[in-house]
C-alpha positions in Angstrom: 14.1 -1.6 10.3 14.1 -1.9 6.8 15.8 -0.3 3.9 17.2 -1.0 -0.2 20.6 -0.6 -0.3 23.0 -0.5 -3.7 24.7 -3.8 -4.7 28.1 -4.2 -6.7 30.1 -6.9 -8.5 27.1 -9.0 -9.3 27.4 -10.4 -13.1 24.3 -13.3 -13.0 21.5 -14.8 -11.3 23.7 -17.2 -9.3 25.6 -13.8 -8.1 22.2 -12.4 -6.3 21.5 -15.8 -4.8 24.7 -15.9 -3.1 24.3 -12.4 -1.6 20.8 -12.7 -0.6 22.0 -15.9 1.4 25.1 -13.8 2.7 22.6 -11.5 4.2 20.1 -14.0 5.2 23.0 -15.7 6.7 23.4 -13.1 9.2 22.5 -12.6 13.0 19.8 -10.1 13.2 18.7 -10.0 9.7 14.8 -10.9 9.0 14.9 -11.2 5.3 16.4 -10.0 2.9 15.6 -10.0 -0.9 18.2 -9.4 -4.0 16.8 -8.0 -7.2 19.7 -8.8 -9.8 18.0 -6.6 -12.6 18.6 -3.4 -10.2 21.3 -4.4 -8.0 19.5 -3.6 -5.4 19.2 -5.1 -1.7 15.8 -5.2 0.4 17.2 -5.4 3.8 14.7 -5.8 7.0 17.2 -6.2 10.3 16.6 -5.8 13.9 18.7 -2.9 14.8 19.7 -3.9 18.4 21.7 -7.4 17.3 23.3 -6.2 13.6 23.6 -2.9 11.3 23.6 -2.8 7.6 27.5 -2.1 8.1 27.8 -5.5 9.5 25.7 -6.7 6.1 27.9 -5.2 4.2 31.1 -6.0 5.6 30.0 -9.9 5.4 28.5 -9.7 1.6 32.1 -7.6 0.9 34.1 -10.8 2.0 31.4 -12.9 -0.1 33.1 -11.0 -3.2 31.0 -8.4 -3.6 29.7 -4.5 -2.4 26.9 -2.4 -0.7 26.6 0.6 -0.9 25.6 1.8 2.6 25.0 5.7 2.9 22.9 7.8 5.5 20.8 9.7 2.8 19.2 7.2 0.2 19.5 9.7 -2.3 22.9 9.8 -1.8 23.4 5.9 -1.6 21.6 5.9 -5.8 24.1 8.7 -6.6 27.2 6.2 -5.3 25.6 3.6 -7.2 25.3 5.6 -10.0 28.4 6.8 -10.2 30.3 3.2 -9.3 28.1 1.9 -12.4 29.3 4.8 -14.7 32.9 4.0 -13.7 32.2 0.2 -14.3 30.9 0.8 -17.5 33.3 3.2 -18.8 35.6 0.1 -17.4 34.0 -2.4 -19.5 34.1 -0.5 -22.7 37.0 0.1 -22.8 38.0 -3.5 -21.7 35.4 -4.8 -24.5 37.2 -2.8 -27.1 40.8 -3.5 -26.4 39.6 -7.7 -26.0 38.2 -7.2 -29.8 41.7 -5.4 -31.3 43.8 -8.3 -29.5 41.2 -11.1 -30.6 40.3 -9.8 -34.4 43.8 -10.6 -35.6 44.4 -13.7 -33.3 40.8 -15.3 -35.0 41.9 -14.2 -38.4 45.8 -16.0 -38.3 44.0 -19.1 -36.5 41.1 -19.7 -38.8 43.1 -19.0 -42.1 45.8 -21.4 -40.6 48.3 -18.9 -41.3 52.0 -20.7 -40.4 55.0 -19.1 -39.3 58.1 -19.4 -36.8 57.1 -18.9 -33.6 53.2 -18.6 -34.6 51.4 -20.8 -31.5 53.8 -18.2 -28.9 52.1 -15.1 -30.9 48.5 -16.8 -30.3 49.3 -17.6 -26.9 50.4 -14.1 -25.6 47.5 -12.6 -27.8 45.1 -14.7 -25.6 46.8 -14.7 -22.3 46.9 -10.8 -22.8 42.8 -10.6 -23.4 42.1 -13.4 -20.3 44.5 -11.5 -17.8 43.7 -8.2 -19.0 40.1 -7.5 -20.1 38.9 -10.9 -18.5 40.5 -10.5 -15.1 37.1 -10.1 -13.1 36.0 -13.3 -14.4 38.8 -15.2 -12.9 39.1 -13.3 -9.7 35.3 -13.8 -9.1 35.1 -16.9 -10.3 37.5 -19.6 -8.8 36.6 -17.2 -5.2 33.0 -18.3 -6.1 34.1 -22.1 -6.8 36.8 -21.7 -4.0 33.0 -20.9 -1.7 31.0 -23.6 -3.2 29.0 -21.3 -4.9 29.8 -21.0 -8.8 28.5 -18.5 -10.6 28.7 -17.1 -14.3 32.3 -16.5 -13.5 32.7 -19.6 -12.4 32.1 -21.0 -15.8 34.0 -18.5 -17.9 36.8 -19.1 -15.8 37.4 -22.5 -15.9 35.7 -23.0 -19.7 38.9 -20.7 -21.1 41.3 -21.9 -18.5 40.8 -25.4 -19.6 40.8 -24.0 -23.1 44.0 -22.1 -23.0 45.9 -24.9 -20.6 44.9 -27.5 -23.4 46.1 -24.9 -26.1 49.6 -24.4 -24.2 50.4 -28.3 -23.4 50.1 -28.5 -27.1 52.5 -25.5 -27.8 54.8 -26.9 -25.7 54.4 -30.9 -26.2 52.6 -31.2 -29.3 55.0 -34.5 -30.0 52.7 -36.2 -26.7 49.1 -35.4 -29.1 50.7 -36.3 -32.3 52.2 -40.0 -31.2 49.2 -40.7 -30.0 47.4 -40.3 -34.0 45.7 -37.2 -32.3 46.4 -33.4 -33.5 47.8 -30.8 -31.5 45.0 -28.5 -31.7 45.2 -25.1 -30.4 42.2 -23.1 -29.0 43.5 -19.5 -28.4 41.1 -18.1 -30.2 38.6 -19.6 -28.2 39.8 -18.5 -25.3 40.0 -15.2 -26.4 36.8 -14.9 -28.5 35.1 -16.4 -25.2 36.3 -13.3 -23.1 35.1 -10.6 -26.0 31.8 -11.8 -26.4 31.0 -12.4 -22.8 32.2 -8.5 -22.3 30.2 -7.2 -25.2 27.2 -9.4 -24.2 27.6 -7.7 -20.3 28.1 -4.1 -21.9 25.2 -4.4 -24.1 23.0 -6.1 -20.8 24.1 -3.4 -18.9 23.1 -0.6 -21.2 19.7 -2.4 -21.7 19.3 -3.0 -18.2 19.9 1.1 -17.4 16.6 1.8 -19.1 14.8 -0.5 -17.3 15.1 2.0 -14.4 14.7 4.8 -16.1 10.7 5.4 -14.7 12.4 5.9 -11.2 15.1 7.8 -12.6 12.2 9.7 -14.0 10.2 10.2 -10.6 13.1 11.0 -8.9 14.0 14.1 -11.4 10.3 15.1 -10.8 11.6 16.4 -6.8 12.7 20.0 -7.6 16.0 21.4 -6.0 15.2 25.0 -4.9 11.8 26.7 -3.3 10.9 30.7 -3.4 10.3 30.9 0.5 8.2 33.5 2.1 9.5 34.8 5.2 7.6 36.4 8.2 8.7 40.1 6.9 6.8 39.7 3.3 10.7 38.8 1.5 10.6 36.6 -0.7 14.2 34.3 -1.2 15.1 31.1 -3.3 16.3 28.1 -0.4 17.4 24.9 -1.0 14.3 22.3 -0.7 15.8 20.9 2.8 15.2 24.4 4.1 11.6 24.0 3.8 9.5 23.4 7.1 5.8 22.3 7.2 3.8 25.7 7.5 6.0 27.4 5.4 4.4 30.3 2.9 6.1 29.4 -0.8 5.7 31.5 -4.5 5.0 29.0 -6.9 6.0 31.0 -10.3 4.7 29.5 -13.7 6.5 26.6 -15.0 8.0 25.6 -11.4 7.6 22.2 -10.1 5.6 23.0 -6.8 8.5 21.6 -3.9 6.0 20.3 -1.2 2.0 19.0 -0.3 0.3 21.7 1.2 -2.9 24.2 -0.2 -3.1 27.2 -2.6 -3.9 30.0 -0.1 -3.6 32.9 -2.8 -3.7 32.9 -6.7 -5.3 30.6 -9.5 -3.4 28.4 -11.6 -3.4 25.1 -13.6 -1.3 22.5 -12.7 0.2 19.6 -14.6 -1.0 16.4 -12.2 -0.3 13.8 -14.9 2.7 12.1 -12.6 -0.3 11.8 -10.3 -3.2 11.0 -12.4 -1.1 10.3 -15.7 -3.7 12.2 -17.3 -2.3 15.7 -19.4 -5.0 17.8 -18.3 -4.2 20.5 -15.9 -6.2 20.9 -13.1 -7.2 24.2 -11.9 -6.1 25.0 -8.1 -7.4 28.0 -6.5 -7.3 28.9 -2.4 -8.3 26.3 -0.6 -7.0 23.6 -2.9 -4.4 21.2 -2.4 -1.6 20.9 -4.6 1.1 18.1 -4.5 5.0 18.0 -4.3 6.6 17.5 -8.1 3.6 18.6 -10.0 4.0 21.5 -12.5 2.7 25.2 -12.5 1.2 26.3 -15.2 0.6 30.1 -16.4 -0.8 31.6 -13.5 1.2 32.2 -9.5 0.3 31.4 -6.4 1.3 31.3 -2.9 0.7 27.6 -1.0 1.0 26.8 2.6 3.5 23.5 3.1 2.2 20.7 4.8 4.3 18.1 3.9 7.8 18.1 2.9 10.6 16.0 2.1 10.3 12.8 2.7 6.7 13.2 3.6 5.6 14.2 0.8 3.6 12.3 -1.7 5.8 12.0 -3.9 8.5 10.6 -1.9 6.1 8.2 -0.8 5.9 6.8 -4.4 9.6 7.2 -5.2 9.6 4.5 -2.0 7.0 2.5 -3.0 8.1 2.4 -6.5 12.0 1.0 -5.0 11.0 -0.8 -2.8 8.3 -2.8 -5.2 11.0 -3.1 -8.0 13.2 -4.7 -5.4 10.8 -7.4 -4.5 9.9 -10.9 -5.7 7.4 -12.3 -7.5 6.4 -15.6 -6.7 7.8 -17.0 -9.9 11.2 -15.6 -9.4 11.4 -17.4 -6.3 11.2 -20.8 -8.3 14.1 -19.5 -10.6 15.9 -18.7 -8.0 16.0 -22.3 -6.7 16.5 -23.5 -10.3 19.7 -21.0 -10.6 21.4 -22.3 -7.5 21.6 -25.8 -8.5 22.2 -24.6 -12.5 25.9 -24.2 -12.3 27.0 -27.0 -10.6 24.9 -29.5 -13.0 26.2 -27.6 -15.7 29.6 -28.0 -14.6 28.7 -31.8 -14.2 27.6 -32.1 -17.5 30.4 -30.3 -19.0 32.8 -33.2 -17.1 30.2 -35.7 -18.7 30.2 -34.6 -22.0 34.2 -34.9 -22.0 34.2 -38.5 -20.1 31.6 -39.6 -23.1 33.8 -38.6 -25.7 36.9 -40.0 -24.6 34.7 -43.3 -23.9 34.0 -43.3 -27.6 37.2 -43.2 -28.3 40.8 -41.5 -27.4 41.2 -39.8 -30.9 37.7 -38.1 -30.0 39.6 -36.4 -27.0 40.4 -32.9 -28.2 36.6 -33.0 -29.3 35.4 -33.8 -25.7 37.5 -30.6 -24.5 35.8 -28.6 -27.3 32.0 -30.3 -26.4 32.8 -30.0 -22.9 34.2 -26.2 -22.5 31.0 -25.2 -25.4 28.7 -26.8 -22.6 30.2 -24.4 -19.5 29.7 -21.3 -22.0 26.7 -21.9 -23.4 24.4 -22.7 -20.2 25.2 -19.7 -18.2 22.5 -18.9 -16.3 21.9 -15.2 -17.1 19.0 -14.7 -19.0 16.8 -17.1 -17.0 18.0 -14.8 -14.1 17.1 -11.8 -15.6 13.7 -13.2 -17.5 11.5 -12.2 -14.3 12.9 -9.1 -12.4 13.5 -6.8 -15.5 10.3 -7.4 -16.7 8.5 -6.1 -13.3 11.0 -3.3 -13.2 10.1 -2.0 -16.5 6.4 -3.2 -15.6 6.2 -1.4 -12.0 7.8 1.7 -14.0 5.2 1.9 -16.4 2.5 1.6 -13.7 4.2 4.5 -11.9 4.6 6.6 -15.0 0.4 6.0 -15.6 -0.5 6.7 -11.5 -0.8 3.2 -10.9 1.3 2.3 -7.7 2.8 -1.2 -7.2 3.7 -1.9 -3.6 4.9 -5.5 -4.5 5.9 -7.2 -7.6 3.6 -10.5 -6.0 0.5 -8.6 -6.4 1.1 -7.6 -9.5 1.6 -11.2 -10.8 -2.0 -11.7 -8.9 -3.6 -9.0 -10.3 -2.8 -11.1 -13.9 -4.7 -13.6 -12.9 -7.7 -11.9 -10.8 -11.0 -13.2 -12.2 -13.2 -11.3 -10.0 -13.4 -7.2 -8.6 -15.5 -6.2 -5.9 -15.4 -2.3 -5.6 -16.7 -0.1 -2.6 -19.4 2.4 -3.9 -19.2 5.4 -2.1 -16.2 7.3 -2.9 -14.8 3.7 -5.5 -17.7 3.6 -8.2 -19.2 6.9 -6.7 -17.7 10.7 -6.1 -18.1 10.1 -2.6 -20.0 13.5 -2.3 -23.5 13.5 -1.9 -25.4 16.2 -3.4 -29.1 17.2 -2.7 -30.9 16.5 -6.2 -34.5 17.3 -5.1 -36.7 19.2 -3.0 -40.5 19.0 -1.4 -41.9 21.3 0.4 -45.4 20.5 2.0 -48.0 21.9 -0.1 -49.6 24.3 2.8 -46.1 26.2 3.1 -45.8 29.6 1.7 -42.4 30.5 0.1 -40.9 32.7 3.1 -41.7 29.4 5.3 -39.9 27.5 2.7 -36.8 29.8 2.8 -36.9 29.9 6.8 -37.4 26.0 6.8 -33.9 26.1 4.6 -32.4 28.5 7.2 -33.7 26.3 10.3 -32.2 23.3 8.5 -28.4 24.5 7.9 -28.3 26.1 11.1 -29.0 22.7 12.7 -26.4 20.8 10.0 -23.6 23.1 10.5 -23.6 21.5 14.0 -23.3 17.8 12.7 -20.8 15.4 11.7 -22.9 13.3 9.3 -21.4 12.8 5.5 -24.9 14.1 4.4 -25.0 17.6 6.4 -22.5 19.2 4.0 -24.6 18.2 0.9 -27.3 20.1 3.5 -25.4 22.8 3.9 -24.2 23.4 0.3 -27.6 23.4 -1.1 -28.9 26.0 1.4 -25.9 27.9 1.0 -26.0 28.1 -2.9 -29.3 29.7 -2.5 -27.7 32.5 -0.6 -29.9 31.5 2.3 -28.3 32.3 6.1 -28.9 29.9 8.6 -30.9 30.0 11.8 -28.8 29.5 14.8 -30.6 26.5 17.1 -30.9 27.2 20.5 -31.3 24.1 21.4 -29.3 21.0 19.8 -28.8 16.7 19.9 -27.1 14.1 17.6 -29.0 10.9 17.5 -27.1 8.7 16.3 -28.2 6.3 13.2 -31.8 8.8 13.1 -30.7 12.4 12.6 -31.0 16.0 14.7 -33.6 17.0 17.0 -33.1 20.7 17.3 -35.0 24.1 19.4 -34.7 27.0 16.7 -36.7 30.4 17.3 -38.8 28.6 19.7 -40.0 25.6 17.8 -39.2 22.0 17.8 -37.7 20.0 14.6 -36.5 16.6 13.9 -34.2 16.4 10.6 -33.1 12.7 9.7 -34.8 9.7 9.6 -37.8 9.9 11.9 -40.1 8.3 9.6 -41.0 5.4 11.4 -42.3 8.0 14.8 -44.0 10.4 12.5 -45.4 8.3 9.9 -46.3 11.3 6.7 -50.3 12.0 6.4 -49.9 14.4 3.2 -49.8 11.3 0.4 -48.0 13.2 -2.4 -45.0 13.6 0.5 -45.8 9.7 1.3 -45.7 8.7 -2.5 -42.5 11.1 -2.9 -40.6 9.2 0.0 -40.9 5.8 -1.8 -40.7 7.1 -5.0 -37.4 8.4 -4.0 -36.2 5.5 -2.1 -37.3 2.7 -5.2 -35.0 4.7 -7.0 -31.9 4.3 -4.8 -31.6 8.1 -3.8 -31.3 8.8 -0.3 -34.6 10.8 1.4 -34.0 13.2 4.8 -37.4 14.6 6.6 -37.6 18.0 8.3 -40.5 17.4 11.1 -41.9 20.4 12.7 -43.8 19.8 15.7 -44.1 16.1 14.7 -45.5 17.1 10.9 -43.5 16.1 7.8 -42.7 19.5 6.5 -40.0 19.1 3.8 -38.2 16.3 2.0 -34.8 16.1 0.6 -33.6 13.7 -2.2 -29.8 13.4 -1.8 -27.8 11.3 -4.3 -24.1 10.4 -4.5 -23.4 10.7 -8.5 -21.7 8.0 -10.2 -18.4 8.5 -11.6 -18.1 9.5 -15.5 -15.6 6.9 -16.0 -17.7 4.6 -14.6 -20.0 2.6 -16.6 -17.2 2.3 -19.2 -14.6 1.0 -16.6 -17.0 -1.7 -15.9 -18.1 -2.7 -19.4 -13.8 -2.8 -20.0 -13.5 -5.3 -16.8 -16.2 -7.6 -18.3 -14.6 -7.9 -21.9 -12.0 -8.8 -19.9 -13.4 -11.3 -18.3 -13.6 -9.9 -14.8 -16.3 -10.4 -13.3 -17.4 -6.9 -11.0 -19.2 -7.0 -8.0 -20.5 -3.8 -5.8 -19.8 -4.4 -2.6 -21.5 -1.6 -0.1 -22.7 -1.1 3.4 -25.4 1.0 1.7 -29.3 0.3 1.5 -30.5 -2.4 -0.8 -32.6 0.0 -3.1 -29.3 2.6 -3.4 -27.1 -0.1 -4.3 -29.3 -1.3 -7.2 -29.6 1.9 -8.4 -26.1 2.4 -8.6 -25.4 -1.0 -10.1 -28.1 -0.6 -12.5 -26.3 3.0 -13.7 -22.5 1.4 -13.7 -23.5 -2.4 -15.6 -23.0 -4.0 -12.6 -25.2 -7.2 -12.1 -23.5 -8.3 -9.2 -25.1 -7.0 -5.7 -23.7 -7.4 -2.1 -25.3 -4.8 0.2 -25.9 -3.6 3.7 -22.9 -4.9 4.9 -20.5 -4.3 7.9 -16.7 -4.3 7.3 -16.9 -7.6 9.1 -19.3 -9.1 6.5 -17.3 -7.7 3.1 -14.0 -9.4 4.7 -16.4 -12.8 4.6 -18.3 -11.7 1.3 -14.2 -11.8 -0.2 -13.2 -14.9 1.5 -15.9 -16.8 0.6 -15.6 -16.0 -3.4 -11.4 -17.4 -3.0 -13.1 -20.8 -1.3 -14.6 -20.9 -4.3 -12.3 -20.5 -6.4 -11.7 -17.0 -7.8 -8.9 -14.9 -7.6 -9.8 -11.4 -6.7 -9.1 -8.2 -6.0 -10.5 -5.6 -3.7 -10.9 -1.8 -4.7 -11.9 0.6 -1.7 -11.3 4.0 -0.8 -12.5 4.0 3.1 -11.5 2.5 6.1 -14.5 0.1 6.3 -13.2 -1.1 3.6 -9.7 -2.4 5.2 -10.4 -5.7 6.7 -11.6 -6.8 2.9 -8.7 -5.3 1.1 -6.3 -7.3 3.7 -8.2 -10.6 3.1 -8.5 -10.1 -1.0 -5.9 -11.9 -3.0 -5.2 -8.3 -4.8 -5.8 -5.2 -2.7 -6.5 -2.1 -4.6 -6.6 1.6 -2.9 -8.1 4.6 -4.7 -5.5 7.4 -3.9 -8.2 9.9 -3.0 -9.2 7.7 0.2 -8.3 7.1 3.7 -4.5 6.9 4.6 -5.4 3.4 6.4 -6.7 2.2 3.2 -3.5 3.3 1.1 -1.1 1.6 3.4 -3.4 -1.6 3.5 -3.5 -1.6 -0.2 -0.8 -3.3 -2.7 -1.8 -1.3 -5.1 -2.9 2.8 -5.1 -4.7 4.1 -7.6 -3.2 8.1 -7.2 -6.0 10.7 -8.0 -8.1 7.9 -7.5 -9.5 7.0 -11.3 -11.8 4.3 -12.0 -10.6 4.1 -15.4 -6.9 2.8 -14.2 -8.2 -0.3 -12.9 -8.8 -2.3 -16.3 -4.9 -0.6 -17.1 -3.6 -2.1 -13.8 -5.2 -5.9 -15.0 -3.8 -5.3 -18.7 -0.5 -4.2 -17.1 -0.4 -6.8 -15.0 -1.4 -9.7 -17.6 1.4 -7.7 -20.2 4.3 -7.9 -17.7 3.1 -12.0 -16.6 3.1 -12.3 -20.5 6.4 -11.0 -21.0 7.9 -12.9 -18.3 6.7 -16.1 -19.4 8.0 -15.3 -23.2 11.3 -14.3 -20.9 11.1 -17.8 -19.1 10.5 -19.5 -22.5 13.5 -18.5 -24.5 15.7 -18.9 -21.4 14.6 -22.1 -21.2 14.3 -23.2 -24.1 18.0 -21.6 -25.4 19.8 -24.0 -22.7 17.4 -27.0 -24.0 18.1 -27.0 -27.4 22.2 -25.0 -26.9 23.3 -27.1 -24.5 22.8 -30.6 -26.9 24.6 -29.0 -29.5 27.6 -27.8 -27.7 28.0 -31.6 -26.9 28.2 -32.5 -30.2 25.1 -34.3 -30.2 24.9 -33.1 -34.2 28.4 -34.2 -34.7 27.8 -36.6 -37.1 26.3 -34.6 -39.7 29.3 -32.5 -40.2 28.0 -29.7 -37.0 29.6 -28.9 -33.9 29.1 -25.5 -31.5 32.6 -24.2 -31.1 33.3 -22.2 -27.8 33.1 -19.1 -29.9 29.7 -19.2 -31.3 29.1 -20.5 -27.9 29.6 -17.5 -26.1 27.9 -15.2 -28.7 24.9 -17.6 -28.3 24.8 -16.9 -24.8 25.7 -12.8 -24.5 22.7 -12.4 -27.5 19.9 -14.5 -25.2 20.7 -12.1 -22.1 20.4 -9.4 -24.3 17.1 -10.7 -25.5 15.5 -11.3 -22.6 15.8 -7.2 -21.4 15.0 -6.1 -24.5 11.7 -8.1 -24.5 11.3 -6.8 -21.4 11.3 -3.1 -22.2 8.1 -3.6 -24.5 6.5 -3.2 -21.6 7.2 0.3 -22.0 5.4 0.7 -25.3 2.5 -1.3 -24.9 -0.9 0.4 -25.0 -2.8 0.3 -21.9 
């Protein structure tokens, strides 16, 4: 079983790494994932050996909480309201750490003397560690106490040492002073440590809210109350879990419609754009299908529910959207491993830094402590942690918000570098309904011979299950034309329909090859048509060609420009179709597409993918059928328009909802954005410790420089805060 469950307590990178280990730790549990920037768990167990109450139980001893509740929706709610209380916490903790440390700075720094002045400091800083820094110490020695340091861990013991040192001298400063050394004191330190680390967490945590906010945003799209219909013709508002699949609802202007079902009375428009993310409404009228969260517009209508709850689109989304956010991408995985083996050096080097000092010289002592506790501060891991999850979050989000579904944070660091698109025709690059464009007649038939031909031919159609009889049908039907009833009917597979109507034989298909056409403006018509990529049908009566049909599946509107936005970006496209040589020219040739791969099975566009990755390219898949499954498994990047097959969908890794060409150069620029901003992320995190860590060890102590703790820990709450806020460009960016 799988599920995302609501983590607590965590306060860095290090934190997630030991919960995910927790969980992984335990019997029955096949993976489990921690995304720090949502505090969220992606839990797969086997149900028959553990329960995610056992989980929990185990990551509760570890030091911190999960949220484990029946309803999901339920479990974000707990979360939410744990994280409001946390924060409300934190402020006011924040605040009071600021009026204690203010004052205790100002007497310190202005060297203001007076009786008694060191006890003052010290109960001004012991008040602010013991007080508003209490988590840190209660987290972090348990954390050092597991072998597993965190953040904590290095606030802890960085103002422990600090404020120890500070007291020794309060209470001994004779033992510093006959030694030629001063009796420094470092209350302030201590103190200042504790405020900025809590203003740099209460601003992170604010930033990091927003980051969630496209979910928050889906989720507010699921409407609480329905206007149910019952069997007697009343009409009463229920709550949305009262709704049943088959149910009649009133959808009243304005009203979010509460399930998936069709429009079987009324016409309306409806706001689609958390579908399609396009503002346009779409008009619905009987017969239509409408979709669970959309919007009404001006007019009513009464729908048929086919899907509710947690069955309905939207929910599927909301899922997809969670469960996406909570995953890795491949380069988290790599800070991950960097984060795990980050505090403990750091800790090492802090010990270093000291042991060097003192080295150099005994007096240089009190500057070691200094060098050595401005190390632990300033290389805390938490804005390398948070470089690459908050920057999917807000990415994913995004793509949500534009009808671009991410299934998994690892394709979408794929699709950044995909170099290559091959994209299904029918139904991808095409509307995927055929439509009878032209129409020969032979020349000896009068018109009433040409109307009952039309009549023989949709009576015979109606009977068939081949995607071209509806295109058939339609065309005979918009002439107001009433078939002819067969009396006599056969399905040949791969040819067509031989057929006994009124007495005579026909043959409507493909049957060229048996009745080879002796009119040559029918001949010429048959191969004009075909050269051109349209497909051609033959009505044969009594072995004669008698009429032709030219049927054509229309390129999408969107598509020529989609393409010619793929190849400025330097994706290469490539039609991939199990279509006729001369149609799948045609249809390149109309959508820029140079690229040809045609009459294919589903077998041969599987190999037609893997052999473009043995040579190198990265690419991505875009399919709406399922012929189009094994190929969207093997591509590095799977793409499903949302209009296609459910088989498709659920192979996919990403859905294109509404199923619009035009959001596949979006989905690339999105991707590339989001890898752009977490490699700025990585940079700065990177490159913060590089150049802080140095100067907190005094290596600029020479000229006159040196990092206290202080600046220290402002240093090192501002790069945390950085790294989200660079994150929620994302949201901004034009795609």
């Amino acid at each position: 079983m799988n599920g995302i469950f609501p983590i607590t307590g965590m306060m860095c990178a290090v934190c997630s790494n030991t919960v995910e280990k927790t969980a992984q730790s335990q019997p029955g549990v096949l993976s489990a994932e921690v995304n720090f920037a949502n505090a969220s768990l992606l839990l797969s167990w086997n149900p028959k050996v553990t329960s995610p109450e056992r989980v929990a139980e185990a990551i509760r001893k570890a030091g911190y909480d999960m949220i484990v509740e029946k309803s999901e929706q339920k479990a974000v709610e707990e979360k939410e309201k744990r994280d409001d209380e946390k924060y409300r916490s934190m402020k006011f903790k924040t605040i009071l750490a600021w009026v204690l440390t203010i004052p205790l700075s100002v007497l310190c720094m202005l060297h203001i003397h007076f009786p008694g002045a060191p006890w003052l400091y010290m109960i001004l800083a012991l008040a602010v560690m013991a007080f508003c820094g209490a988590g840190f110490y209660k987290r972090g020695f348990r954390a050092l106490l597991s072998k597993a340091p965190s953040m904590d861990s290095l606030v802890a013991v960085s103002t422990a040492v600090s404020f120890l040192f500070s007291l020794f001298n309060t209470i001994f400063p004779e033992y510093m002073t006959s030694k030629g050394l001063n009796a420094d004191l470092y209350y302030e330190g201590s103190a200042m440590i504790i405020a900025f680390v809590l203003t740099g967490k209460l601003m992170e945590n604010r930033s990091r809210h927003n980051t969630g906010l496209a979910l928050k945003a889906l989720m507010s799209l699921q409407p609480t109350e329905a206007m149910l219909i019952e069997p007697d013709g009343e009409r009463k508002m229920v709550d949305i879990s009262k709704i049943k699949s088959g149910d009649l609802i009133a959808v009243r202007p304005g009203e979010k419609i509460p399930a998936d079902g069709v429009v079987t009375e009324g016409v309306s428009g409806v706001d689609e754009s958390m579908l399609t993310g396009e503002p346009v409404k779409v008009e619905k009228k009987p017969g239509d299908k409408v979709t669970a969260g959309t919007i009404n517009g001006l007019g009513n209508f009464i729908m048929k529910a086919s899907e509710v709850g947690a069955d309905t689109e939207l929910s599927r989304i909301i899922r997809a959207v969670r469960e996406a956010q909570g995953s890795k991408a491949p380069v988290q995985r790599i800070v991950d491993k960097i984060s795990s083996v980050f505090v403990p050096a750091v800790m090492a080097l802090s010990v270093l830094t000291f042991l060097i000092w003192w080295a150099i010289g005994k007096e240089y002592i009190p500057v070691g402590i200094v060098a050595g506790i401005s190390v632990l501060v300033i290389a805390c891991p938490c804005a390398l942690g948070l470089a690459t999850p908050t920057a999917m979050m807000v990415g994913i989000g995004r793509g949500a918000r534009n009808g671009i579904l991410v299934k998994d944070a690892a394709a979408l660091e794929r699709l950044a570098k995909v170099n290559m698109l091959a994209i299904d025709k029918t139904g991808t690059l095409t509307e995927g309904d055929p439509k009878v464009t032209g129409l020969l007649a032979a020349s000896g038939l009068t018109k009433q011979e040409t109307v009952n031909l039309l009549a023989v031919v949709a009576g015979a159609e109606q009977n068939s299950i081949h995607p071209l009889s509806e295109a058939l049908c339609k065309f005979v039907s918009s002439k107001d034309i009433e078939p002819f009833a067969p009396e006599e009917f056969d399905y040949i597979p791969g040819k067509g329909i031989r057929c006994v109507t009124n007495g005579r034989r026909y043959e409507i298909g493909a049957f060229a090859s048996e009745h080879p056409a002796t009119d040559p403006e029918m001949a010429g018509k048959a191969a004009e048509w075909l050269n051109e990529g349209a497909g051609v049908i033959g009505v044969y009566s009594d072995d004669s060609l008698v009429m032709l049909f030219r049927v054509e599946d229309s390129l999408r509107e969107d598509a020529r420009a989609t393409v010619a936005l793929l190849n400025r970006m330097g994706v290469t496209t490539v039609l991939l179709t199990g279509d006729k040589r001369a149609t799948a020219l045609h249809i390149a040739s109309q959508a820029g597409i140079k690229m040809v791969a045609s009459e294919m099975l589903p077998s041969g566009k599987q190999k037609f993918v893997a052999d473009m990755m043995k040579e190198g390219k990265v690419v991505a898949m875009a399919g709406d059928g399922i012929n189009d499954t094994q190929a969207l498994a093997e591509a590095d990047v799977s793409i499903a328009m949302g209009s296609g097959s459910d088989i498709a969908i659920e192979t996919a890794q990403l859905t294109i909802t509404g199923g619009r060409l035009s959001a596949l150069p979006s989905a690339v620029g999105l991707a590339r954005a989001t890898l752009k901003v977490i490699r700025e992320n990585l940079f700065w995190a990177f490159i913060y410790n590089i150049i802080g860590i140095p100067l907190a060890a005094g290596a600029l102590y020479s000229l006159g420089f040196m990092l206290n703790p202080m600046f220290a820990s402002a240093a090192m709450a501002l790069s945390s805060v950085c790294v989200v806020t660079n994150s929620l460009r994302l949201n901004k960016i034009k795609l």
